[in-house]
C-alpha positions as CSV (number, residue, x, y, z in Angstrom):
1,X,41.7,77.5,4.8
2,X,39.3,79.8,2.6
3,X,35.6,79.7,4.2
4,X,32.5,80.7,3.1
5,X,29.8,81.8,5.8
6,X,26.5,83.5,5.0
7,X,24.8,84.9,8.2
8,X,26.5,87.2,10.9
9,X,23.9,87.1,13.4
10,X,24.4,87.0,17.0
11,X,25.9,83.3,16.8
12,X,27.2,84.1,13.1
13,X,29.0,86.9,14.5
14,X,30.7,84.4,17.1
15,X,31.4,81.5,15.2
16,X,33.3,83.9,12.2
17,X,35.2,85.7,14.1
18,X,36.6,82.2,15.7
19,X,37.5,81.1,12.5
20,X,39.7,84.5,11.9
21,X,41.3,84.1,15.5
22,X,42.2,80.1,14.0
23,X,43.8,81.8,11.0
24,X,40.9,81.0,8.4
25,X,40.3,83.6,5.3
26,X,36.4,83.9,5.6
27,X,34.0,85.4,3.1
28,X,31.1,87.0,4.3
29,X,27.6,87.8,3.1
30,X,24.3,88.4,5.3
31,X,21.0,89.9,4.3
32,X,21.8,93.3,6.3
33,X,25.5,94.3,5.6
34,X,25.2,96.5,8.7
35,X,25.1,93.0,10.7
36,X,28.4,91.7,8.6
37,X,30.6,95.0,9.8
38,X,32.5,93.3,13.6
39,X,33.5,90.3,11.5
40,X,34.1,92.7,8.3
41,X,36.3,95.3,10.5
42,X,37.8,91.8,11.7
43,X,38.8,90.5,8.7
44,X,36.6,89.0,6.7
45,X,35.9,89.7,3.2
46,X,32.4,90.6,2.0
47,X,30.7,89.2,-1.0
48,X,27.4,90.3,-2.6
49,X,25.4,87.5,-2.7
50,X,25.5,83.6,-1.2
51,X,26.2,82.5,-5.1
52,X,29.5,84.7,-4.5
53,X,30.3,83.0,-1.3
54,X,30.1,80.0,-2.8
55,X,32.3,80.3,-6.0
56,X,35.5,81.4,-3.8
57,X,35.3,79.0,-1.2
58,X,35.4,75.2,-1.4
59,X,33.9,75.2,2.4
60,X,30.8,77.2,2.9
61,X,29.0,77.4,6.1
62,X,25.2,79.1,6.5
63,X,23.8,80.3,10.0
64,X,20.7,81.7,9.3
65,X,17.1,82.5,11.1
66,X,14.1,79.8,10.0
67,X,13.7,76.9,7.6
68,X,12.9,78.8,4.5
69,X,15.7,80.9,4.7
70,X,18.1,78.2,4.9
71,X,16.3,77.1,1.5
72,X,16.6,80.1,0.2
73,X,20.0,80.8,0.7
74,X,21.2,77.3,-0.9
75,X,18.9,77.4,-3.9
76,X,17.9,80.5,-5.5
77,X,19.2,81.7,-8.1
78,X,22.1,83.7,-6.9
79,X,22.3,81.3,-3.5
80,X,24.9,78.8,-2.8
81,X,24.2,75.7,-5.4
82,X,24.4,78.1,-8.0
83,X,28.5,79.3,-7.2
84,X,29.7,76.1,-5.3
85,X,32.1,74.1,-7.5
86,X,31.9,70.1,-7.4
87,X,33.9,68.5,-4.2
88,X,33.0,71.4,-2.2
89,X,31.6,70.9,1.7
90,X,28.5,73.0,2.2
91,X,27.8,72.6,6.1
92,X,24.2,74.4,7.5
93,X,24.8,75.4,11.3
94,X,21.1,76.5,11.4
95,X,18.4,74.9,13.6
96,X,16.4,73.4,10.7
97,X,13.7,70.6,9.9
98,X,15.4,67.3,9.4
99,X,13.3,66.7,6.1
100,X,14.8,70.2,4.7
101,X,18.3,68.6,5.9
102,X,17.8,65.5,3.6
103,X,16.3,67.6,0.7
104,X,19.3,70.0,0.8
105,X,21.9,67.0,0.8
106,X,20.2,64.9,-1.9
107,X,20.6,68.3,-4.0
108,X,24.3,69.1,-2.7
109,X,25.1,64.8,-3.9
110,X,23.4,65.6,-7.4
111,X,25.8,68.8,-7.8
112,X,29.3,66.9,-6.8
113,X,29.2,68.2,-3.3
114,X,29.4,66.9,0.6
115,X,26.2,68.0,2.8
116,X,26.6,68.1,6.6
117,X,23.8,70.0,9.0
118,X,25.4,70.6,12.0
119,X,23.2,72.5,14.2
120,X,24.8,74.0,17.2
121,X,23.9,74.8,21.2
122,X,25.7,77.3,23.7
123,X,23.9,80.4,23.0
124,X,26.2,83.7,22.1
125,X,28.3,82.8,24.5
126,X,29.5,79.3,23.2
127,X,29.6,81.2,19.9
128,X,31.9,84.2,21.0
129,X,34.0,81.3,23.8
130,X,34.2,78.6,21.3
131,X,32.7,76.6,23.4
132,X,29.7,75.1,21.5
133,X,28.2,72.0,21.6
134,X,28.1,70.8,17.3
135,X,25.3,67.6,16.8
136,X,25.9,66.4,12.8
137,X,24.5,63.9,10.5
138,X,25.2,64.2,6.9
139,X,28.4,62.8,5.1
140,X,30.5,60.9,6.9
141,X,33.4,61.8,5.1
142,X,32.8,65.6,5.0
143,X,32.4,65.4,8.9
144,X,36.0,63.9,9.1
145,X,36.9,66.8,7.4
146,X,35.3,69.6,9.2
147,X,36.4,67.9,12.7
148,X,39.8,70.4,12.9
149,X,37.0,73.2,11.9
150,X,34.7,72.2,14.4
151,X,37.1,71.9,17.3
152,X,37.9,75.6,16.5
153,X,34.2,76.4,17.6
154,X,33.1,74.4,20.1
155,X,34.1,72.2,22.9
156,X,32.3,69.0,21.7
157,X,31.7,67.5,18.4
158,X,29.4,64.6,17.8
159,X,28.2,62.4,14.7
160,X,24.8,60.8,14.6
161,X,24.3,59.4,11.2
162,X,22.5,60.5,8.0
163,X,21.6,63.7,6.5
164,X,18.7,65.1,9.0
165,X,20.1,63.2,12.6
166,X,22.0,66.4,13.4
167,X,18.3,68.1,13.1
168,X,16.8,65.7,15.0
169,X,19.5,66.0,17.6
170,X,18.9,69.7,18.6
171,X,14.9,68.9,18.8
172,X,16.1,66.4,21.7
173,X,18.2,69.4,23.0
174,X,15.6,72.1,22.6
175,X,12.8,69.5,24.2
176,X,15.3,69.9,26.8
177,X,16.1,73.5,27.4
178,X,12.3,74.4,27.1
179,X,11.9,72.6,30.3
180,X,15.1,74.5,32.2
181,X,13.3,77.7,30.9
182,X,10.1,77.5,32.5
183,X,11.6,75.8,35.3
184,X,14.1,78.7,35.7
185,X,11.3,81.3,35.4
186,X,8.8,79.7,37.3
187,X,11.7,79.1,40.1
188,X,12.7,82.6,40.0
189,X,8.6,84.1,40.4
190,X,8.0,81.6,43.3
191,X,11.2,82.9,45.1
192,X,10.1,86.3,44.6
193,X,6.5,85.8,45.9
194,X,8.4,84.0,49.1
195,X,10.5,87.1,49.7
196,X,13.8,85.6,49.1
197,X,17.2,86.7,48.5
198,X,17.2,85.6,44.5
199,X,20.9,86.7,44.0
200,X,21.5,83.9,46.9
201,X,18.7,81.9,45.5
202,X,21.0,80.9,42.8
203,X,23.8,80.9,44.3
204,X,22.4,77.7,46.2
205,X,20.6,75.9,43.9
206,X,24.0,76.7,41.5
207,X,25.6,74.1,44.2
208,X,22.9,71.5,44.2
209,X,21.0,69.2,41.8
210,X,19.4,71.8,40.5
211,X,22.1,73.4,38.9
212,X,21.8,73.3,34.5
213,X,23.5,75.7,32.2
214,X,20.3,77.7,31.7
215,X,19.7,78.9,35.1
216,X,23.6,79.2,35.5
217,X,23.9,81.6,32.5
218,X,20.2,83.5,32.2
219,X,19.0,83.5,35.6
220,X,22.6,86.3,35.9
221,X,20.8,88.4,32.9
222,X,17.6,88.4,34.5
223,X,18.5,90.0,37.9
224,X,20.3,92.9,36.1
225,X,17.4,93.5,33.5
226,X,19.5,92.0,30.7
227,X,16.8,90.7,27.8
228,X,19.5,90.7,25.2
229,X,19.3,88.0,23.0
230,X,21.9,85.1,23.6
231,X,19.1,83.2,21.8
232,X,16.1,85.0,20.1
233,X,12.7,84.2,22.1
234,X,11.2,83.6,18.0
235,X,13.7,81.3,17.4
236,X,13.2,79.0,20.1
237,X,9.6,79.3,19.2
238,X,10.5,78.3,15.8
239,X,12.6,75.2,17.2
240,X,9.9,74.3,19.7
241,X,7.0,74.0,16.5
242,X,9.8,72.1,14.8
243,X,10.2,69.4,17.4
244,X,6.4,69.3,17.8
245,X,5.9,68.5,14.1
246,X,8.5,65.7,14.4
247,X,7.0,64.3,17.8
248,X,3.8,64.5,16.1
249,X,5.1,62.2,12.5
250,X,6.7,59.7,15.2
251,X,3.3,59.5,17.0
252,X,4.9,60.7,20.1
253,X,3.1,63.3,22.5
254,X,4.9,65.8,24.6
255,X,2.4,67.7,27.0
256,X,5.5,69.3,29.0
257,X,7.0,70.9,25.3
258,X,3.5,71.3,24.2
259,X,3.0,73.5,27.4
260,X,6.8,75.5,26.8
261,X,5.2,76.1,22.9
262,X,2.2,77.9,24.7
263,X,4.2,79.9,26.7
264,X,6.6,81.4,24.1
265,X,3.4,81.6,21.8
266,X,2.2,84.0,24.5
267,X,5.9,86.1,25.1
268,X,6.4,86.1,21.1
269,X,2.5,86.8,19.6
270,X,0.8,88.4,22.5
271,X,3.5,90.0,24.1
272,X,5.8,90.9,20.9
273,X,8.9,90.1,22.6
274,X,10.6,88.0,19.9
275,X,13.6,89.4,19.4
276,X,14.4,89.6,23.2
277,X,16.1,86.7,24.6
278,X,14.3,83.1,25.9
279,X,15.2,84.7,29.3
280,X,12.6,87.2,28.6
281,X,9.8,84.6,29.3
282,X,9.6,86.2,32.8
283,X,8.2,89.2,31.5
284,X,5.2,87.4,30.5
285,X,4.5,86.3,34.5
């Protein structure tokens, strides 16, 4: 199959060069060509604008950073409404607002097209394993579809519904991981303050009911100074505000994911760590 895919980021990067591995011809484009070049020496073709993308593929995918670029690359003038031809499948992978999910998909209906979001979790190593977790809401039919496409990514596929439940999905999954995060980082400066053996630390709460993929996969990086991003720290930031906003139009309140917000506030605008990793929260203690 021919696919389109702007944004070669860390999980970009991943989820592209996947698709070559499962045989796909995928054309490229990101903001920063210098980003594009491990798919590009890959494989993949490069085009010179989303717009361009768009017009020789009749799948397009977008994995970008924040809300308005997600906009921005579907509806400017030389974005992806602009080159997709009617019956095409445009699918956003980006963590995004659920209202910017229905906006994009009433637009993708009015130009003949399917609409799916299909926000992903598993970090850069889901993405680069294949191994991600895919939540989507959108068109039913396109999502029947893009099933073989997702299988070639991840390990688990789900449908929830209507353009906008695939947002609201990974809210309920980053409400989630913002409470392994501070429990992993908080667990981790208590150890140290009791003079443990954190290597062995892990190791035994690993075997317990303790154990969650954060801990299992960050807690690793943190003992050997790794802050590379698997996720960026201003990203999660971005997803936390997200899922307050929605809490907040559903008159729900979340002290615990008020408190995570605070926290990455602090690493992100205090401390100017956003492009490290969320593991990079300990840096902050």
């Amino acid at each position: 199959m021919k696919i389109g895919f702007v944004g070669t980021g860390v999980m970009g990067t991943g989820i592209v060069m996947n698709l070559l591995a499962s045989g796909h011809e995928v054309i490229v484009y990101n903001r920063t060509r210098a980003h594009a070049q491990t798919v590009l020496d890959a494989g993949a073709t490069w085009a010179d604008s989303p717009k361009a993308v768009a017009a020789q593929a009749t799948l397009i995918m977008t994995m970008v950073g924040y809300p308005q670029d997600v906009e921005a690359v579907y509806t400017q003038a030389d974005g992806i409404f602009a080159g997709a031809e009617p019956g095409s499948i445009v699918v956003d992978m980006t963590t995004s607002t659920p209202a910017l999910a229905v906006k994009l998909t009433q637009e993708a209906h009015d130009r003949g097209l399917e609409s799916l979001d299909a926000p992903v979790s598993g970090g850069d190593i889901g993405a680069k394993n294949a191994t991600l977790t895919v939540m989507v809401g959108g068109d039913r039919s396109a999502y029947d579809q893009m099933i073989p496409v997702f299988q070639q990514i991840g390990q688990r596929v789900n449908y929830f519904g209507a353009a906008g439940k695939g947002q609201h999905t990974k809210m309920a999954n980053q409400i989630m991981i913002a409470g392994t995060m501070t429990g992993l980082t908080e667990m981790l400066v208590y150890a140290k303050a009791a003079e443990l053996d954190l290597p062995q630390v892990l190791a035994t709460l690993s075997s317990g009911g303790a154990d969650n993929w954060s801990m299992d996969n960050y807690v690793p990086r943190i003992l050997r100074g790794d802050y590379t991003p698997g996720f960026f720290a201003k990203h999660f930031l971005k997803d936390l505000r997200i899922a307050l906003d929605e809490a907040d139009r559903m008159d729900l309140r979340l002290p615990a994911t008020q408190q995570a917000k605070q926290l990455y506030e602090t690493m992100v605008d205090d401390f100017h760590l956003g492009d490290d990793g969320t593991q990079a929260l300990i840096k902050t203690y």
